[in-house]
C-alpha positions as CSV (number, residue, x, y, z in Angstrom):
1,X,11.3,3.0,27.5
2,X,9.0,5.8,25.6
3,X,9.5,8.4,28.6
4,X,13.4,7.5,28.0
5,X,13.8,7.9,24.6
6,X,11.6,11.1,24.9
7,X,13.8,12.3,27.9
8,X,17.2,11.7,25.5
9,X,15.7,13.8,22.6
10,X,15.0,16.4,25.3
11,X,18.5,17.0,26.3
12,X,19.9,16.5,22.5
13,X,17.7,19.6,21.7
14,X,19.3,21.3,24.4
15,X,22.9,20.9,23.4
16,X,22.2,21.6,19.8
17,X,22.4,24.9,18.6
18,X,18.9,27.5,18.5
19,X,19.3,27.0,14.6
20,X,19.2,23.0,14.5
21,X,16.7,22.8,16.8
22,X,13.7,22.6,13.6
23,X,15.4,19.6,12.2
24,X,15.1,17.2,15.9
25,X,12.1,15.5,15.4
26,X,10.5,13.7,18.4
27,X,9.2,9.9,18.9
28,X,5.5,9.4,17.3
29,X,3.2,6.0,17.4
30,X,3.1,5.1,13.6
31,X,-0.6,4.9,14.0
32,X,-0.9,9.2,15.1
33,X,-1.8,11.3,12.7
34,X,-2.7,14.9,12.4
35,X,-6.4,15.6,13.3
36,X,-8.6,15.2,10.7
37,X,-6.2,13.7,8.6
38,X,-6.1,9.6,8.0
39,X,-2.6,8.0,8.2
40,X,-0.9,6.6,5.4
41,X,-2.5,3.1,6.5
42,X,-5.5,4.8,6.2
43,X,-5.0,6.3,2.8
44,X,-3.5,2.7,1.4
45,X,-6.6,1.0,2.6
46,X,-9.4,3.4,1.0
47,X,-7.3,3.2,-2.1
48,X,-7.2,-0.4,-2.5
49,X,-11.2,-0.2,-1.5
50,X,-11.4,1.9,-4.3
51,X,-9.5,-0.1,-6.9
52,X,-11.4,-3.1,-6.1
53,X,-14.9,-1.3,-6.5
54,X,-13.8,-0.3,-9.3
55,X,-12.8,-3.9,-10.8
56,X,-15.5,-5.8,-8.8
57,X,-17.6,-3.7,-11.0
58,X,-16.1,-4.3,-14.3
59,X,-16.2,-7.7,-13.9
60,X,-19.6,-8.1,-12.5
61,X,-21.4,-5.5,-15.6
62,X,-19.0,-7.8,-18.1
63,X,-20.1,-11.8,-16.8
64,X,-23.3,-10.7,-15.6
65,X,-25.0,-12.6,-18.5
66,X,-22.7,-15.4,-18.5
67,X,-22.9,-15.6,-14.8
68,X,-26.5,-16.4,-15.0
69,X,-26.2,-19.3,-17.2
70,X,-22.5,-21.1,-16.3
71,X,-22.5,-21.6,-13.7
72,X,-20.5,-18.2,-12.6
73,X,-20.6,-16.4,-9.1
74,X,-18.9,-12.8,-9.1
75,X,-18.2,-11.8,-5.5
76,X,-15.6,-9.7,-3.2
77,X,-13.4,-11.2,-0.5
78,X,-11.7,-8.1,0.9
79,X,-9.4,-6.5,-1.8
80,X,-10.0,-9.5,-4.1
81,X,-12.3,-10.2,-6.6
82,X,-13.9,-13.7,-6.9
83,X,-15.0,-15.3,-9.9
84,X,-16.0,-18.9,-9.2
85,X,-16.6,-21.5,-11.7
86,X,-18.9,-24.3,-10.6
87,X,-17.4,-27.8,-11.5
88,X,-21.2,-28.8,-13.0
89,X,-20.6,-29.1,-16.8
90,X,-17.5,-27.7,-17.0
91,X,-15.2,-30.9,-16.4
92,X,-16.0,-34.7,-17.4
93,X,-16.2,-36.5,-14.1
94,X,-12.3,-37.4,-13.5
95,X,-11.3,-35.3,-15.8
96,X,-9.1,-32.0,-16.3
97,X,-10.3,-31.0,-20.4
98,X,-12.6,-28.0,-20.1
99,X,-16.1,-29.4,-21.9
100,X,-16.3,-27.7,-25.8
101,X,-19.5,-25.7,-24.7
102,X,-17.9,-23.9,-21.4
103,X,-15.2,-22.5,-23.9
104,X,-17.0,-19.6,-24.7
105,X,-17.3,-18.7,-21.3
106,X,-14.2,-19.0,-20.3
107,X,-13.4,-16.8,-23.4
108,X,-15.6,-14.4,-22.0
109,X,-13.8,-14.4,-18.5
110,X,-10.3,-13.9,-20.3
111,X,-11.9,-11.1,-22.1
112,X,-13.0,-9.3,-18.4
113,X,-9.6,-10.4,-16.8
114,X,-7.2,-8.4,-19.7
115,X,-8.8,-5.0,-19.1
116,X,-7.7,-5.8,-15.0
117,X,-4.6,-4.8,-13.3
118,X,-2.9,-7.3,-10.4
119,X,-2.3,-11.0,-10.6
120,X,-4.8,-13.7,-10.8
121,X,-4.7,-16.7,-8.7
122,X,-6.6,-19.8,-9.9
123,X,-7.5,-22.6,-7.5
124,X,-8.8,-26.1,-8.0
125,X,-11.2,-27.6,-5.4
126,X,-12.5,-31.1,-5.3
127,X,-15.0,-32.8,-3.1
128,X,-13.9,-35.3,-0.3
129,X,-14.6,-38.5,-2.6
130,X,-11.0,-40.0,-3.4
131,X,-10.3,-40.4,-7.0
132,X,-7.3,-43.2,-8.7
133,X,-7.3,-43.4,-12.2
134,X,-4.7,-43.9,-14.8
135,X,-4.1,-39.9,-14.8
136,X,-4.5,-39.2,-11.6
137,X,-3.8,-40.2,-8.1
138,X,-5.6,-38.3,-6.1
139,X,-7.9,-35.1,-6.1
140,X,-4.8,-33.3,-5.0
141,X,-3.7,-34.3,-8.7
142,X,-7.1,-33.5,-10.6
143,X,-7.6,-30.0,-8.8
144,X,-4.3,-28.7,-9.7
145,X,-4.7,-30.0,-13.3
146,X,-8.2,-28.6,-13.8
147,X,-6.6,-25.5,-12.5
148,X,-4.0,-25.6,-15.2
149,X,-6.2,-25.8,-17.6
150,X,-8.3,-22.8,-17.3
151,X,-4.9,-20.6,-16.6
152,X,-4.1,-22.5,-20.3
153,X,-7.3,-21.0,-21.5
154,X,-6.8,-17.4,-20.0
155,X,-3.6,-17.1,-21.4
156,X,-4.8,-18.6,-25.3
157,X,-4.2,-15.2,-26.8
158,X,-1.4,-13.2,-25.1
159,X,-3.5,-10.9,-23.9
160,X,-2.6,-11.8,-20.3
161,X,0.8,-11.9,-19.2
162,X,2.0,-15.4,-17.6
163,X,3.9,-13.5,-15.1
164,X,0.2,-12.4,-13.5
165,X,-1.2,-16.3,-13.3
166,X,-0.9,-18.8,-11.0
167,X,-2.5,-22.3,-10.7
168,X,-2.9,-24.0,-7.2
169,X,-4.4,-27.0,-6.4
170,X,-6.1,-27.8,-3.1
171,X,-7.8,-31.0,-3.6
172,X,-10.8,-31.6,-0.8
173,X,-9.3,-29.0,2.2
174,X,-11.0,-26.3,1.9
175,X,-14.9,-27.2,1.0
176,X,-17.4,-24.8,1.0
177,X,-19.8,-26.8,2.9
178,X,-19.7,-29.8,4.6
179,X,-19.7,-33.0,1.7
180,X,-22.8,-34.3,2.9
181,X,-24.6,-36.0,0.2
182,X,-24.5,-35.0,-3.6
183,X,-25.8,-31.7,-3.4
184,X,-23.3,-30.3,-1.2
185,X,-19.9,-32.3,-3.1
186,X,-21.1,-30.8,-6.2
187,X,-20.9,-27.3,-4.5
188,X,-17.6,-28.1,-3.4
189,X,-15.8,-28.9,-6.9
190,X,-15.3,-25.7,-8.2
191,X,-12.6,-23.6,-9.7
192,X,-12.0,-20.4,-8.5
193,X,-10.3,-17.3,-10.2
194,X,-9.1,-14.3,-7.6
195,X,-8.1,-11.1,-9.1
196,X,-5.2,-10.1,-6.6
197,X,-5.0,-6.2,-5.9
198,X,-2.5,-4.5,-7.4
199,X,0.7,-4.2,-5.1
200,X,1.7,-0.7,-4.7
């Protein structure tokens, strides 16, 4: 098919006239580029890397502190930034309202996320015990709503626009670590905030 479509530009060139001939341009694979020089893939890609360095750093200079006593892990996932909340202390069991002394951090978090660019995705997690209360139904239920309510918090003062946030909630299906005993379902409740990179 390539040898065709090659062989048709061939004889296109041929009927045009010697002055038209500089504006024919032939067949290339999206991936060539000149040598030496990356493709625009190429450029996109260390571009985002770059933003995200950037940002990863930014947040991990501005929670390193708070990181070290709530509970907080600060890592990269690609061209996202993680910050993960760990459930311990930070929600009543069976509950979605933030405990009073986690505030502040959260504060703190919301402080980091303004001076960002892109949108910010904020999951809830549970572990694999089912929960039915009067609230609640299920941990699908309770890990959207403790989800909610730190996007609520983020957006307290304006400083974040709505249109960045969203809240998802995915219950028990996608655990960390096998829920084995304690140690490992408290591992899995968790609420994670992804800074998104910026779309071009």
């Amino acid at each position: 098919m390539q040898r065709a479509l090659g062989m048709k530009i061939d004889s296109i060139v041929e009927t045009l006239p010697e002055g038209d001939k500089r504006d024919v341009v032939s067949p290339k694979s999206p991936e060539t580029g000149s040598p030496g020089k990356p493709t625009a893939c190429e450029v996109a890609q260390q571009a985002a890397g770059e933003v995200t360095d950037s940002q990863f750093e930014l947040v991990k200079q501005d929670l390193a502190e708070f990181a070290a006593e709530h509970n907080l892990v600060i890592k990269r996932q690609g061209h996202k930034v993680l910050i993960r909340i760990q459930e311990q202390g930070v929600f009543p069991s069976g509950s979605d309202r933030i405990s009073p002394v986690f505030l502040p951090t959260i504060a703190k978090v919301r402080d980091t996320l303004a001076k960002l660019e892109g949108g910010i995705r904020v999951t809830g997690h549970s572990d694999d015990i089912p929960i039915s209360n009067g609230r609640f139904r299920s941990n699908w239920e309770l890990s959207a709503a403790r989800a909610v309510s730190v996007v609520h918090e983020l957006l307290h003062d304006d400083r974040i626009a709505p249109s960045r946030v969203s809240a998802i909630g995915f219950g028990d299906s996608r655990p960390l670590v096998p829920n084995m005993d304690d140690d490992t379902r408290a591992i899995n409740r968790r609420v994670d905030i992804v800074v998104l990179p910026v779309p071009d």
